[in-house]
C-alpha positions as CSV (number, residue, x, y, z in Angstrom):
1,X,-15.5,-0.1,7.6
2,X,-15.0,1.2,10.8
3,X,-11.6,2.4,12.1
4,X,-11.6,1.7,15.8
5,X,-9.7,2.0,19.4
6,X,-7.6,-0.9,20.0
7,X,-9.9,-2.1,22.7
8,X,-13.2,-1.4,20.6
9,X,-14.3,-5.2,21.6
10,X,-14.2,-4.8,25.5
11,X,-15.0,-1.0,25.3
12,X,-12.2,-0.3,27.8
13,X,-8.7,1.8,28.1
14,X,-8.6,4.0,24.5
15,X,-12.3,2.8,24.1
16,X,-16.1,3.6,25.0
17,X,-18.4,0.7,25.9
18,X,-21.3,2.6,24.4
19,X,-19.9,2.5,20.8
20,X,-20.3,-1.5,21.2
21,X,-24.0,-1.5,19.3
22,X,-22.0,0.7,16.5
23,X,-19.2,-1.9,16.0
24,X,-21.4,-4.3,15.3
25,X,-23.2,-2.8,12.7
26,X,-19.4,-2.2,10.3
27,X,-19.0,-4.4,7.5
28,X,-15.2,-4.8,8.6
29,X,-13.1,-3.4,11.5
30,X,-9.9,-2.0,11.7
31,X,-8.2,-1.5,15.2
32,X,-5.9,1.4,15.5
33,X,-2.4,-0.6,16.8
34,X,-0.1,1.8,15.9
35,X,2.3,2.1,18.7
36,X,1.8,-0.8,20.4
37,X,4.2,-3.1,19.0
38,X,7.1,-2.9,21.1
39,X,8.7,-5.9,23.6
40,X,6.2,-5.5,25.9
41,X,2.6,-5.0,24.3
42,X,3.6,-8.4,21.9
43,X,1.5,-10.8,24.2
44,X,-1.4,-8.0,24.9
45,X,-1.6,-7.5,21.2
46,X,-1.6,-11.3,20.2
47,X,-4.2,-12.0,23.4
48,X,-6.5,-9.1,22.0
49,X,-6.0,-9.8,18.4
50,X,-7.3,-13.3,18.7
51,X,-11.0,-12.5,20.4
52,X,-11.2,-9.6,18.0
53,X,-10.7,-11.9,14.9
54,X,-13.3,-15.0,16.6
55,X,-15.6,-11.9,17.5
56,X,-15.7,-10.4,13.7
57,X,-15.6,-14.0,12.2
58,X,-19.2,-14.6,14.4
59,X,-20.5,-11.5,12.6
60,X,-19.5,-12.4,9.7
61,X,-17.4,-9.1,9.9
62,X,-14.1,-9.0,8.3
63,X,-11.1,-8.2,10.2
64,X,-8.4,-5.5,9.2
65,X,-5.8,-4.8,11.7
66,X,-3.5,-2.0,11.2
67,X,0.1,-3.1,9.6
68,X,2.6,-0.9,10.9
69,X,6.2,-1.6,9.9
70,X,7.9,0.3,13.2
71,X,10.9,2.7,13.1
72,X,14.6,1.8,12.7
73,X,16.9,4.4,13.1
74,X,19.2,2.8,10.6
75,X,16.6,3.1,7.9
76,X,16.2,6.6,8.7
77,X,20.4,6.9,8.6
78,X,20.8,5.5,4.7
79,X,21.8,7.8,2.6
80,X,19.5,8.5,-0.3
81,X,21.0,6.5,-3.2
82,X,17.9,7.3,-5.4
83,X,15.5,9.7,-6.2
84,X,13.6,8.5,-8.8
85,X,9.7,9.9,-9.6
């Protein structure tokens, strides 16, 4: 599995195009998207997701986008009704 840049297919912005041959070569990918799910990066992340997916599919590559469940300040602000180990 390799753990990539977000932009490992067009080897662009957090990415090098000369890591393109190495890519190809993973059994699976898996896109770093942390931070990049806010208002504005939705459509670039659906749009880059989607080529990525038909990209690894034509490999026969899986696919293995980061989850990232984002920040809420009112989960940080519960109190702690449980401690249980």
């Amino acid at each position: 599995m390799a753990s990539t840049p977000f932009s490992w297919r067009t080897g662009d912005k957090d990415s090098r195009s000369d890591f393109s041959t190495f890519y190809s070569k993973a059994d699976a990918i898996m896109p770093w998207s942390v931070g990049r799910y806010y208002d504005s990066y939705y459509d670039q992340l659906v749009n880059t997701q989607t080529p990525d997916l038909a990209l690894c599919k034509n490999r026969g590559q899986l696919y293995a986008p980061v989850l990232w469940p984002g920040f809420s300040w009112s989960i940080l602000q519960v109190p702690m009704i449980m401690n249980i180990y």
